[in-house]
Backbone as a ProteinNet text record, in pm:
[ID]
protein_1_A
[PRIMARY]
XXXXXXXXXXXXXXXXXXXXXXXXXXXXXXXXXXXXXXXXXXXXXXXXXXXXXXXXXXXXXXXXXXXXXXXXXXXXXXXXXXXXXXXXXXXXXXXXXXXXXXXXXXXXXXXXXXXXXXXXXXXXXXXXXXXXXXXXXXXXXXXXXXXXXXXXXXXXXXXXXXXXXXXXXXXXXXXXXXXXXXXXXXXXXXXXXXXXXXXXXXXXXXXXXXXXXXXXXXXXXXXXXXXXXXXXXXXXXXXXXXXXXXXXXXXXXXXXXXXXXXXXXXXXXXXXXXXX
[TERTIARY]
13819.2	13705	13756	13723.2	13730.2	13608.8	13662.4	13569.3	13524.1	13484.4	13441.4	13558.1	13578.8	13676.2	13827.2	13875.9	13935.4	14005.8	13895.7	13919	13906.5	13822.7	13865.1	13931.3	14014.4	14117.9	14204.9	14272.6	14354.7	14367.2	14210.1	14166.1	14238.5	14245.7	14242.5	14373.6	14472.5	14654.9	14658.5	14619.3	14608.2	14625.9	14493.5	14435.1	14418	14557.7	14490.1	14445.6	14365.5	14283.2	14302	14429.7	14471.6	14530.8	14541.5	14579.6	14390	14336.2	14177.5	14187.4	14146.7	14099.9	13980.9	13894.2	13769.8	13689.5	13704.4	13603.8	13581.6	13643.4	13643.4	13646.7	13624.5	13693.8	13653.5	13731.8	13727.9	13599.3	13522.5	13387.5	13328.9	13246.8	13096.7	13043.5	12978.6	12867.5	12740.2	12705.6	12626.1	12674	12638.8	12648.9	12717.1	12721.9	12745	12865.2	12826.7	12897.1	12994.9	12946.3	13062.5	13137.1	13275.6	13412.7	13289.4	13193.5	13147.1	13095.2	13017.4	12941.1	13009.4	13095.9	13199.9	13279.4	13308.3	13360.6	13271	13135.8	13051.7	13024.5	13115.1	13014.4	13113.7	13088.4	13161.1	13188.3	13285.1	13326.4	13395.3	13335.6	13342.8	13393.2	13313.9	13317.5	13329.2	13403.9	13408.5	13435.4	13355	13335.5	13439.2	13505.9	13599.3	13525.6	13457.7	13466.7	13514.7	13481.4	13506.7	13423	13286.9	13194.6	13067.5	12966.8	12836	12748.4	12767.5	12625.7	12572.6	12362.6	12300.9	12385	12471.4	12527.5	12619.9	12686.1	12814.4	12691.3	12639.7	12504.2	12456	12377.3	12319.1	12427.7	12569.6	12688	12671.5	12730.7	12755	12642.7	12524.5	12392	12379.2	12404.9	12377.3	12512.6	12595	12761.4	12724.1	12632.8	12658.1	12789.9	12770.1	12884	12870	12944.4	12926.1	12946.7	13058.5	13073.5	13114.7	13074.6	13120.9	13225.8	13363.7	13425.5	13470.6	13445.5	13466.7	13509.1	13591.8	13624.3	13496.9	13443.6	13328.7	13220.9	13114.2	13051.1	12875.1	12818.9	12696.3	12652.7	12710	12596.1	12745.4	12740.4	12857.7	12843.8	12707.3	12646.5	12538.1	12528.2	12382.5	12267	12191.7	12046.1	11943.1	11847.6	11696.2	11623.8	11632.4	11514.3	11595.7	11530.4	11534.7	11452.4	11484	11379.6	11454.5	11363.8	11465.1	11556.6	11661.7	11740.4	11807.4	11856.5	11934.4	11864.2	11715.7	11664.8	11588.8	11678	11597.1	11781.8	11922.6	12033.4	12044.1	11948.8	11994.9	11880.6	11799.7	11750.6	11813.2	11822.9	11890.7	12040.5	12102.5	12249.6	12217.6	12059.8	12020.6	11947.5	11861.6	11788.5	11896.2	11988.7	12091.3	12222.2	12221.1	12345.5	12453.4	12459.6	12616.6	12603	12751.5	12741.3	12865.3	12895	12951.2	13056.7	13158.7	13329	13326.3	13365.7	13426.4	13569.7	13670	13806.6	13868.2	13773.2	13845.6	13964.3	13963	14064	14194.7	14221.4	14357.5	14399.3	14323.4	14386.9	14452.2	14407.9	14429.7	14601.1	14637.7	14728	14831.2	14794.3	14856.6	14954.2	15117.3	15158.5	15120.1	15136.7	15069.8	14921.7	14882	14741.6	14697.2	14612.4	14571.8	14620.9	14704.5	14800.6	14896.9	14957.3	15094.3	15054.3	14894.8	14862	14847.3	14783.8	14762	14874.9	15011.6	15119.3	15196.4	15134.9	15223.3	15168.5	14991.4	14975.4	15014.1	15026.4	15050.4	15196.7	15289.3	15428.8	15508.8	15468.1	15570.6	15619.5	15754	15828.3	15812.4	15826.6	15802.3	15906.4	15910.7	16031.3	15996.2	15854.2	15814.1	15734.9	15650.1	15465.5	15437.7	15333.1	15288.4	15171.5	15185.5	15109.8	15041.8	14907.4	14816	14784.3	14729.4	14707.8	14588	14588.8	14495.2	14362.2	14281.8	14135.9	14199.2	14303.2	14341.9	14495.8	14499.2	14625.3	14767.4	14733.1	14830.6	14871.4	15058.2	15065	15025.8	14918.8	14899	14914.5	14970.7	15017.5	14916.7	14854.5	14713.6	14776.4	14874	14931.2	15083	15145.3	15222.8	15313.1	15452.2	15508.1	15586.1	15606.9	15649.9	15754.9	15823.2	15916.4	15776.3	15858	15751	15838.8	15739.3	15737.9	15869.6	15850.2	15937.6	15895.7	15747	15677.3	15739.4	15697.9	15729.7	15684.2	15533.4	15444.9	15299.8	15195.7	15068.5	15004.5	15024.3	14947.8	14960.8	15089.6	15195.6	15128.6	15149.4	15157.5	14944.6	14906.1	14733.8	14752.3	14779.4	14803.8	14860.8	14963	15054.9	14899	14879.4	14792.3	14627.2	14611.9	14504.1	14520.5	14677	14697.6	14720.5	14709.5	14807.1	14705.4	14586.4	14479.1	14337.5	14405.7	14260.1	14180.8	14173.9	14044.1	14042	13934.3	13871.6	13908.5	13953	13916.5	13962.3	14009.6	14048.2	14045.6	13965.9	13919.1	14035.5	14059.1	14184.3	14173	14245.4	14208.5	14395.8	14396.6	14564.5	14575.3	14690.8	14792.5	14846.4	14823	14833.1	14980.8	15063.7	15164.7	15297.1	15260.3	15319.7	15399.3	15522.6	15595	15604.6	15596	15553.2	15653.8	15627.7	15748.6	15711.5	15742.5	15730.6	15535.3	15494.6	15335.1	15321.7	15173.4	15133.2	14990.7	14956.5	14890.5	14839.9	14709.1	14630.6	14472.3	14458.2	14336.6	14261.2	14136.4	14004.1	13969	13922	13826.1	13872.4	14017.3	14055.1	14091.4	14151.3	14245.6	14162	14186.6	14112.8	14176	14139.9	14224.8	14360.5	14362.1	14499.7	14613.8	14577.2	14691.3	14738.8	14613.3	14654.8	14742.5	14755	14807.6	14983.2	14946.9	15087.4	15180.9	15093.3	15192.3	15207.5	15169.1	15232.6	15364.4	15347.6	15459.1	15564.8	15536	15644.4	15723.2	15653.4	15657.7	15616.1	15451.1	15417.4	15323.7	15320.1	15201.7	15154.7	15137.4	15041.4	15016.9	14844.5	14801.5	14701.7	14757	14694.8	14555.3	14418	14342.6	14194.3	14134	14006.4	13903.2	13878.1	13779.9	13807	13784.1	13781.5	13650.5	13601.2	13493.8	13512.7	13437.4	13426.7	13501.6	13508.6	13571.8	13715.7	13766.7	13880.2	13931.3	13920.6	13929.9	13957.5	13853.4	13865.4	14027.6	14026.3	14120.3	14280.6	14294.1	14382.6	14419.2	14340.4	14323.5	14451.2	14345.4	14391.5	14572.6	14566.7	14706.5	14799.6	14780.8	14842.7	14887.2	14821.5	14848.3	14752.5	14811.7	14743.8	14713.2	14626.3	14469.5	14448.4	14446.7	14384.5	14291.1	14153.4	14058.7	14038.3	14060.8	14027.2	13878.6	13803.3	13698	13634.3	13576.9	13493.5	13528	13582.7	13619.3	13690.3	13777.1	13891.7	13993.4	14028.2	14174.7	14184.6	14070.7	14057.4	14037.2	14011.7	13968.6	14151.5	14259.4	14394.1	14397.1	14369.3	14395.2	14334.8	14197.3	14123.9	14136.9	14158.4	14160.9	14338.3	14389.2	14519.3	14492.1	14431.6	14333.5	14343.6	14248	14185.3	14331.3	14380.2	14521	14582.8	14584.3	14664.9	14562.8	14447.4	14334	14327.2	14403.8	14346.5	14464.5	14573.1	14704	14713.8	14668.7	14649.4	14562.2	14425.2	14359.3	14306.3	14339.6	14373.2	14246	14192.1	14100	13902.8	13944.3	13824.7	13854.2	13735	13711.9	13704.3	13783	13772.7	13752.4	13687.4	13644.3	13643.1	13713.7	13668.1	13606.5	13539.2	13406.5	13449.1	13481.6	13555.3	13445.9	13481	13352.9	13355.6	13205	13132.9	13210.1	13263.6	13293.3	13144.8	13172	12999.9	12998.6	13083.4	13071.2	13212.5	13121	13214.7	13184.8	13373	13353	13286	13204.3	13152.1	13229.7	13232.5	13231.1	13179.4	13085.1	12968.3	12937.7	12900.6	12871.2	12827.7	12919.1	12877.3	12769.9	12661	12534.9	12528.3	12590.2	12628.7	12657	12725.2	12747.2	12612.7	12490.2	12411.8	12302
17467.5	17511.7	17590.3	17570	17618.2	17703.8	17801	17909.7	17939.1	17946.9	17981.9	18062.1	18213.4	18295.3	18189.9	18152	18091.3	18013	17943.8	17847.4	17981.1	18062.7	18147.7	18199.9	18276.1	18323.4	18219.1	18121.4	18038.6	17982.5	17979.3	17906.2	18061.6	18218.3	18311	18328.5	18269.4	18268.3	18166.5	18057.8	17924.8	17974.3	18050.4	18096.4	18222.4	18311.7	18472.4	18533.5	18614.4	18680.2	18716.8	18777.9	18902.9	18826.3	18660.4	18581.5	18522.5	18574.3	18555.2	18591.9	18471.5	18471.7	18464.3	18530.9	18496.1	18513.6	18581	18600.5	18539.4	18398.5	18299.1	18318.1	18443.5	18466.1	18396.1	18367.5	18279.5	18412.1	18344.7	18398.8	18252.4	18346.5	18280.5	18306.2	18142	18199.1	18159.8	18097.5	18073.9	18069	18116.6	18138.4	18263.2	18294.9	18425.6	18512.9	18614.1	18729.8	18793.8	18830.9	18925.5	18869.3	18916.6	18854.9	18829.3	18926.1	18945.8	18779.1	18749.4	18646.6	18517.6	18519.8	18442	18370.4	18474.1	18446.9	18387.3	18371.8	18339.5	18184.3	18156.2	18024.9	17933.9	17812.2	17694.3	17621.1	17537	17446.2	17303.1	17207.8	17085.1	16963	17000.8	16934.4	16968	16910.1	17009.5	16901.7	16946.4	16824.1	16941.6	16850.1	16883.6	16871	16924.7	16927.4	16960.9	16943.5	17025.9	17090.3	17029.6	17110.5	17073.6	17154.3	17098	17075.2	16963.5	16878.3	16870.9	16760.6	16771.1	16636.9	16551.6	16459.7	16503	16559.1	16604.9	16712.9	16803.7	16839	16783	16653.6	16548.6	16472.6	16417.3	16402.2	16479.6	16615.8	16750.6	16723.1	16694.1	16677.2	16558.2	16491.6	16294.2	16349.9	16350.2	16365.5	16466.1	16560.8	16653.9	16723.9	16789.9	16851.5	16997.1	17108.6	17292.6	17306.4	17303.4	17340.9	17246.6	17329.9	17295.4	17424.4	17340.3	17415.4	17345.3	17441.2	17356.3	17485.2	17412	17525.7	17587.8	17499.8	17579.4	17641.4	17730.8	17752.9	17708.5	17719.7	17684.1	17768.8	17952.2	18031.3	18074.6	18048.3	18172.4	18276.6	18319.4	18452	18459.9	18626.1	18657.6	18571.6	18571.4	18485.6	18568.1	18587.2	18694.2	18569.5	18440.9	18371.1	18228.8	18170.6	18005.6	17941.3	17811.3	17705.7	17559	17471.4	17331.5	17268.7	17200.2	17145	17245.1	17383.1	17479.2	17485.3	17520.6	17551.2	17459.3	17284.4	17223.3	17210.4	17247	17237.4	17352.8	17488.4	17553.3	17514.9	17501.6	17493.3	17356.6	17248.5	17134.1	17181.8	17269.4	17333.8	17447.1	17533	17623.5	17550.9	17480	17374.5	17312	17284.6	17198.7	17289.9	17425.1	17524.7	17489.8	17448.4	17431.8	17549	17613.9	17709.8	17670.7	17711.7	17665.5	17785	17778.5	17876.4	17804.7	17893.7	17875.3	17940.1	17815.7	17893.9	17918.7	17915.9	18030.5	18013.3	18060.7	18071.9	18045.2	18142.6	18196.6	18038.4	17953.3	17792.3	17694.8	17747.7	17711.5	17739.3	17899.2	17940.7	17952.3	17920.2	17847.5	17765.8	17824.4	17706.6	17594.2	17445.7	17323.2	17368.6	17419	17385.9	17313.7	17394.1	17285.9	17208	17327	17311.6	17193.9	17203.2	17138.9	17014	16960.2	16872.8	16805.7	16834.4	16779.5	16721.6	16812.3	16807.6	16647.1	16652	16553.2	16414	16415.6	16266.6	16248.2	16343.9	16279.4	16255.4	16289.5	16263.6	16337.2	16479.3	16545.9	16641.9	16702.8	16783.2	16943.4	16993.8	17125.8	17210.4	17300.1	17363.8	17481.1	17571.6	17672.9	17759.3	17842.5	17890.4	17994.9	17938.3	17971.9	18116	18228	18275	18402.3	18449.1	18535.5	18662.9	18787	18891.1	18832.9	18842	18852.3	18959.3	18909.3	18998.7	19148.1	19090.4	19235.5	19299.4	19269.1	19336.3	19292	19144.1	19075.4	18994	18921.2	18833	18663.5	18597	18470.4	18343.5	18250.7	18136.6	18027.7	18032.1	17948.8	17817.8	17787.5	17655.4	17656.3	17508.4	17485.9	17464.2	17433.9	17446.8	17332.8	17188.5	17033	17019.3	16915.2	16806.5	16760.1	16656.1	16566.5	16445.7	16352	16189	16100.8	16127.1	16026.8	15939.5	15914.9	15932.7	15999	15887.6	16007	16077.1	16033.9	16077.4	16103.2	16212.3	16174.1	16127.5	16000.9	15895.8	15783.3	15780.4	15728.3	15804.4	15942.2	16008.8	16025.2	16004.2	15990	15896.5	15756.6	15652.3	15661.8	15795	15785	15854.4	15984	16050.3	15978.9	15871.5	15800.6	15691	15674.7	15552.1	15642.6	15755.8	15802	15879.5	15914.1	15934.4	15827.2	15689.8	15594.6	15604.1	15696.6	15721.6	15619.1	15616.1	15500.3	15591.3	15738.9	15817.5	15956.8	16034.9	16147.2	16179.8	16327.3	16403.8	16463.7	16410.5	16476.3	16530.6	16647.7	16747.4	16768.9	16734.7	16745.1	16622.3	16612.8	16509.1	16424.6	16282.9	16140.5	16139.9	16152.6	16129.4	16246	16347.2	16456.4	16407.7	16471.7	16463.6	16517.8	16473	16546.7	16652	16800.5	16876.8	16909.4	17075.2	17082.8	17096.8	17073.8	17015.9	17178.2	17170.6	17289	17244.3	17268.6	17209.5	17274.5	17263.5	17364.3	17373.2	17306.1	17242.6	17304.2	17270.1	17340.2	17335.6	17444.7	17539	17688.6	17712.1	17897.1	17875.2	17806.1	17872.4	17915.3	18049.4	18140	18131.4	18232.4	18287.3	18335.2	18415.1	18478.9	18379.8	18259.8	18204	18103.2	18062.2	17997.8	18038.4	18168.8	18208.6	18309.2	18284.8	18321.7	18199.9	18073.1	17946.7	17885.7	17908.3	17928.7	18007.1	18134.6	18210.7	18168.6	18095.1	17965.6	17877.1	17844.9	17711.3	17613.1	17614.8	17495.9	17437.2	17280	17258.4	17145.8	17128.9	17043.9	17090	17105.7	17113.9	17026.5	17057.7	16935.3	17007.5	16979.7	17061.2	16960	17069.6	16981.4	16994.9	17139.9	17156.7	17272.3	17228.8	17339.1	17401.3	17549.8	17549.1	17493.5	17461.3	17443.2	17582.8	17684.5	17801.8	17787.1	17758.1	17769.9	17620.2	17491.9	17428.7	17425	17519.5	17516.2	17615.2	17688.5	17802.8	17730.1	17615.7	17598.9	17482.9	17417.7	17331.3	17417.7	17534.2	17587.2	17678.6	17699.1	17712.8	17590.9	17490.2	17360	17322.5	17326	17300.2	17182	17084.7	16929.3	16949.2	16935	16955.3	16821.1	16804.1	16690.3	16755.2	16717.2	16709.8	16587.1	16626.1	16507.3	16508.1	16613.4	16616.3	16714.5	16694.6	16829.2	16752.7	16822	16760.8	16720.5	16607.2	16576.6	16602.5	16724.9	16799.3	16857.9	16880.9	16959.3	16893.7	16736.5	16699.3	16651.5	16640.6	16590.8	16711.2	16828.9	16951.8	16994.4	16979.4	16964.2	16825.6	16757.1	16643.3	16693.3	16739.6	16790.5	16902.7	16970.4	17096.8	16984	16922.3	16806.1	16788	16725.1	16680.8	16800	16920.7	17040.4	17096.4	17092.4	17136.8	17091.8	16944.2	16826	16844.9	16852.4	16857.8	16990.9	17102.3	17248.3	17261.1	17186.2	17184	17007.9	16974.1	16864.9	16778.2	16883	16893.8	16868.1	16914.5	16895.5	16706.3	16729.6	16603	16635.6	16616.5	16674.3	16596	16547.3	16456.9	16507	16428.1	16447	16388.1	16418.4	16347.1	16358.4	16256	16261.7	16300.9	16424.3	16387.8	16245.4	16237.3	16099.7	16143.2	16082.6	16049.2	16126.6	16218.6	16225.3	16153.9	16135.5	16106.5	15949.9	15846.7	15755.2	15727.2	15733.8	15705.1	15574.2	15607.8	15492	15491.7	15383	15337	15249.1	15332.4	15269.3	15148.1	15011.4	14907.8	14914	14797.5	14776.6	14714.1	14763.8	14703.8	14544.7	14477.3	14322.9	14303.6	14396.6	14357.1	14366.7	14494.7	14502.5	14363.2
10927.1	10845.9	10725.2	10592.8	10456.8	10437.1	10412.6	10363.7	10165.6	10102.2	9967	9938.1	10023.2	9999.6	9968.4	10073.3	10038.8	9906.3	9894	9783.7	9678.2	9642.6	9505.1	9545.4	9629.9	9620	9580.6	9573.8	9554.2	9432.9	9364.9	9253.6	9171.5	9197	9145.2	9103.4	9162.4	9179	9065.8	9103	9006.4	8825.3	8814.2	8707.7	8698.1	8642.4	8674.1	8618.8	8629	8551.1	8444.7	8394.8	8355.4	8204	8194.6	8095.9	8030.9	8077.3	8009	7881.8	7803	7667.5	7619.8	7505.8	7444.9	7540.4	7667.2	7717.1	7844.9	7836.5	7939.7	8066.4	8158.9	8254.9	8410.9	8528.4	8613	8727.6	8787.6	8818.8	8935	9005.7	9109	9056.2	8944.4	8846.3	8918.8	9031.8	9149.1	9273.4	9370.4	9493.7	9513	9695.7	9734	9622.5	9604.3	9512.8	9583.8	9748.9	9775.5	9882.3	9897.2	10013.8	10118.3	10180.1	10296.8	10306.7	10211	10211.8	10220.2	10098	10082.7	10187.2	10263.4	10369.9	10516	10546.2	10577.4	10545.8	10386.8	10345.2	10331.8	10414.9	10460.9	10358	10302.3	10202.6	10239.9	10234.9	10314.4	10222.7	10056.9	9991.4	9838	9727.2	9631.9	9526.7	9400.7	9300	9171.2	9085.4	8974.2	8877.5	8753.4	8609.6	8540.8	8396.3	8269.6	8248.9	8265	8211.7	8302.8	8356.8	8417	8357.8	8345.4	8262.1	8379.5	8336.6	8384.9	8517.8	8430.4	8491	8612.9	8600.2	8678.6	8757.5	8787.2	8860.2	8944.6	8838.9	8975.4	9113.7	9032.1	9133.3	9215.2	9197.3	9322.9	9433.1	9381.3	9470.2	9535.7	9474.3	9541.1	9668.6	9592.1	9697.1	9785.7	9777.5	9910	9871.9	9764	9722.7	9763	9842	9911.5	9719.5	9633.4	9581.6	9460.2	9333.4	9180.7	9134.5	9084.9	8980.4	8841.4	8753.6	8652.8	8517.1	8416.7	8356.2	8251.3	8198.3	8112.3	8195.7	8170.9	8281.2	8218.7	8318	8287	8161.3	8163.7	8053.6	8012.1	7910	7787.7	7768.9	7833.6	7750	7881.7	7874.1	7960.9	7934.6	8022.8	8011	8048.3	8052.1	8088.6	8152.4	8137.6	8137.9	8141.5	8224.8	8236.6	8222.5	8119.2	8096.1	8067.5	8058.4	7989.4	8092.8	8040.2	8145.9	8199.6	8183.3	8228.6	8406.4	8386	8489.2	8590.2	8535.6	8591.7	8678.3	8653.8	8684.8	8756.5	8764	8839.2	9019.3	8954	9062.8	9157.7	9079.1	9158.5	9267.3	9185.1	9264.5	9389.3	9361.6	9445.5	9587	9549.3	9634	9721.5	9670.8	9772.7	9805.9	9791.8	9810.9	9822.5	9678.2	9595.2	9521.3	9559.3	9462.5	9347.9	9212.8	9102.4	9060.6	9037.3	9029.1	8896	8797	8668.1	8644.1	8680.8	8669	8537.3	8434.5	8330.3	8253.3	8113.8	8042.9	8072.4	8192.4	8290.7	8310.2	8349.2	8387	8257.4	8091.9	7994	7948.1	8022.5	8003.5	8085.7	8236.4	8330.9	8341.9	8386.2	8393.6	8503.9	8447.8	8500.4	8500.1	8371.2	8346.9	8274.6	8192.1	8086.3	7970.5	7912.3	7813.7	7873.3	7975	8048	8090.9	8118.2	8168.5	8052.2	7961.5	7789	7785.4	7761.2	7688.2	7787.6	7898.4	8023.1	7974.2	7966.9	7916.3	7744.1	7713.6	7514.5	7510.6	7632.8	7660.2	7561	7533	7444	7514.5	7453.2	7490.5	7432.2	7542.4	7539.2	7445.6	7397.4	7319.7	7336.1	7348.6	7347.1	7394.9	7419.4	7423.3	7261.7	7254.5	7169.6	7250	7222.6	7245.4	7159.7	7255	7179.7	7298.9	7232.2	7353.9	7410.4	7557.5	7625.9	7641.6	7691.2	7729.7	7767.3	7854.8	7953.5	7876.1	7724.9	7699.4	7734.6	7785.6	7801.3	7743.1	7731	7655.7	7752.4	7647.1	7700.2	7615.8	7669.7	7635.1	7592.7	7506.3	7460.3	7420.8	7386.3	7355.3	7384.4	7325.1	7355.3	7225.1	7228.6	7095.8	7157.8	7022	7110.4	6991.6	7033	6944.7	6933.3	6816.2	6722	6813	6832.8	6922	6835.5	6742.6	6704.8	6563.5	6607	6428.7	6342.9	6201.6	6099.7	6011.4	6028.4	5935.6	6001.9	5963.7	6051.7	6076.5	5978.8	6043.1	6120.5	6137.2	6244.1	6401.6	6368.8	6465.6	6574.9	6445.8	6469.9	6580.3	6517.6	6616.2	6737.3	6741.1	6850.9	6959.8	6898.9	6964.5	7048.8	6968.4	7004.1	7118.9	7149.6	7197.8	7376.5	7360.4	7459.1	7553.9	7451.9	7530.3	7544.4	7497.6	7498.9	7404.9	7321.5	7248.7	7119.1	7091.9	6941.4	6822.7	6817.3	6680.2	6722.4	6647	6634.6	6455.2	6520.9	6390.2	6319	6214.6	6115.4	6004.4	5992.7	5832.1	5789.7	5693.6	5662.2	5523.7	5533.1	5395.4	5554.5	5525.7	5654.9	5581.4	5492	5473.6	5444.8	5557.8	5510.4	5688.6	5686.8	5781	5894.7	6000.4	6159.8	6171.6	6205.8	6239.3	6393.7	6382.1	6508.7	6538.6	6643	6673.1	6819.5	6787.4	6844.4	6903.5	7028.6	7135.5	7234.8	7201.9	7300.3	7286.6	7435.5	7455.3	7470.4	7470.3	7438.6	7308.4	7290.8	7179.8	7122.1	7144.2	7174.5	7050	6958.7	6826.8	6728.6	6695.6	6626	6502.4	6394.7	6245	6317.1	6335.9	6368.1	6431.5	6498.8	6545.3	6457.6	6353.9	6228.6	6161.3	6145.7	6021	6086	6235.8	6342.1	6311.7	6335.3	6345.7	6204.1	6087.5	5982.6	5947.7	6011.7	5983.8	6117.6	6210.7	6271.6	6235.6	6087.7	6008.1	6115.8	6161.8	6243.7	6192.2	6109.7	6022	6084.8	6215.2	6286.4	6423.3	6419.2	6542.7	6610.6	6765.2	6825.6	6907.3	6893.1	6998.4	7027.2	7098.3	7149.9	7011.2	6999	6865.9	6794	6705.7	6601.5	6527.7	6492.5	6414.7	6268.8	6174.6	6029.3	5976.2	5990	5948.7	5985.9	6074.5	6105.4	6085	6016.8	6010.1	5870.1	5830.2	5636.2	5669.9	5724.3	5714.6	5726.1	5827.1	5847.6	5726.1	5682.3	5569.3	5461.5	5390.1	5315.2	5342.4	5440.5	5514.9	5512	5450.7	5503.6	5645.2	5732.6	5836.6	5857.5	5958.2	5964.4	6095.5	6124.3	6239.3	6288.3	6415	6496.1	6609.7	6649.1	6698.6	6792.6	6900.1	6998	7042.8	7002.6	7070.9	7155.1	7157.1	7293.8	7465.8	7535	7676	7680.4	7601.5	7572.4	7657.4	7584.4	7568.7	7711	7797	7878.2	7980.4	7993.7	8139.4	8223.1	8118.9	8220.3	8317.3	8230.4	8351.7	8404.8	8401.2	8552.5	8634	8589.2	8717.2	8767.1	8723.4	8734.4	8891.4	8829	8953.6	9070.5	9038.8	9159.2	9266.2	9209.7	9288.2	9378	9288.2	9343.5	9454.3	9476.1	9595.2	9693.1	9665.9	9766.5	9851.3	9788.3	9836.3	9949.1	9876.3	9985.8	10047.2	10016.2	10125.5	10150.2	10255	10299.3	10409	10461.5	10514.7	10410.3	10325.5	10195.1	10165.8	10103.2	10010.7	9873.2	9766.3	9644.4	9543.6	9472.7	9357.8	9249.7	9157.6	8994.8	8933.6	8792.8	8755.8	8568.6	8505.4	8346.1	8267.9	8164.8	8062.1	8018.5	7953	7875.9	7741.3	7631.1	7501.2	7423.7	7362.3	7312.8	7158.3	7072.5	6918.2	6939.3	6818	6792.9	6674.5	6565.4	6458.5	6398.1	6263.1	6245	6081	6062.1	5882.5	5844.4	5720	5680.2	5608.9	5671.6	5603.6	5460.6	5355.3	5230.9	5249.4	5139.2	5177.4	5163.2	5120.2	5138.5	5298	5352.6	5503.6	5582.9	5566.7	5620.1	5731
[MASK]
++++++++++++++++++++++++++++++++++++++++++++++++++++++++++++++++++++++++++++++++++++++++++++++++++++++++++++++++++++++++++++++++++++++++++++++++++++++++++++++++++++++++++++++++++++++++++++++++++++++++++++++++++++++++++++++++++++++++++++++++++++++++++++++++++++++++++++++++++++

């Protein structure tokens, strides 16, 4: 028998706290709060995300899933009030007592996390960590610092990047004919101003990530640094299905499933109106 305790304690080693960035931190953002309870509540079955959509929700429920972990969490921010699909997802997870673990930043910066799982399917080599202070005053490893593939230019290298994760398109801001150096990688959503203008003074003028805002995108523009965008979910689902493997393996006894984000955007180019 698997207990809740259990599994966050383990999920807590995995991902530690103390490397939390932006806030992200690993949490029972539903179900029992304290060890007492925790320890009370049976875990039989356990579904993997990136993120809980209404999709990955309904899974946990059809499957008879005890539990959801996933790295984004349902609320970023306090809530007073539920309405909309939020509260049509909480009640679906309460009604069927799944409770939902958000393992947090700490797994981004993890070794064999997120970063390391990224870096394993795009098949590049490690040379470094790139890192930033943590929530808790610590130093944390938000990316990775690579050899360049072997390309020699970025748009060589676009191709390399697209082929290696399947995808139709990746979002690019840079010069396509400026020369691959050393490449900087780190999935999600975390790279802020300050690490722009850190990995400049690296001399690192290509980065690899999930998303970027328009601000920090103009920022790194004007920095000359060449920006690739895989997307939202992207960057982040090798190392949770990565999780998956490592749970199943220690606890052996569970049933553990992973569930891929959906693709949400596909590039289009716009028909000459003769083609229409």
């Amino acid at each position: 028998m698997t207990t809740l305790l259990q599994i966050v304690k383990r999920l807590q080693e995995l991902a530690p706290r103390e490397m939390t960035v932006q806030g992200l931190e690993s949490r029972v953002e539903i179900g029992p709060q304290t060890e007492t309870d925790q320890t009370n509540t049976t875990v039989n079955r356990l579904l993997i995300a990136t993120y809980p959509s209404a999709r990955v929700v309904t899974k946990a429920s059809q499957d008879k899933s005890n539990l959801l972990v996933t790295y984004r969490p349902l609320f970023p921010f306090a809530v007073d009030r539920l309405s909309g699909l939020d509260l049509v997802r909480i009640r679906l997870l309460t009604k069927n007592y799944i409770s939902t673990y958000v393992i947090g930043s700490g797994w981004l910066c993890a070794r064999d996390g997120l970063n390391d799982a990224l870096l394993d399917v795009l098949g590049l080599q490690k040379i470094g960590d790139f890192s930033t202070e943590s929530d808790f005053g610590q130093l944390a490893s938000i990316g990775r610092v690579c050899k360049p593939p072997g390309v020699k230019n970025h748009s060589g290298f676009a191709n390399y990047v697209a082929s290696k994760l399947n995808l139709n398109m990746v979002m690019f801001s840079g010069d396509l004919d400026d020369e691959v150096g050393d490449v900087l990688v780190s999935a999600g959503y975390h790279i802020d101003m300050p690490d722009i203008i850190n990995a400049g003074k690296r001399d690192i003028k290509t980065l690899v990530t999930g998303e970027l805002s328009p601000e920090i995108r103009l920022l790194a523009k004007e920095e000359g640094m060449n920006t690739f965008e895989l997307g939202a979910f992207v960057s982040e689902d090798p190392g949770m299905k990565r999780l998956r493997d490592s749970i199943s393996l220690e606890f052996p006894e569970l049933k553990v499933d992973f569930i891929a984000a959906m693709p949400l955007a596909q590039g289009l180019k716009p028909y000459k109106n003769d083609m229409a």
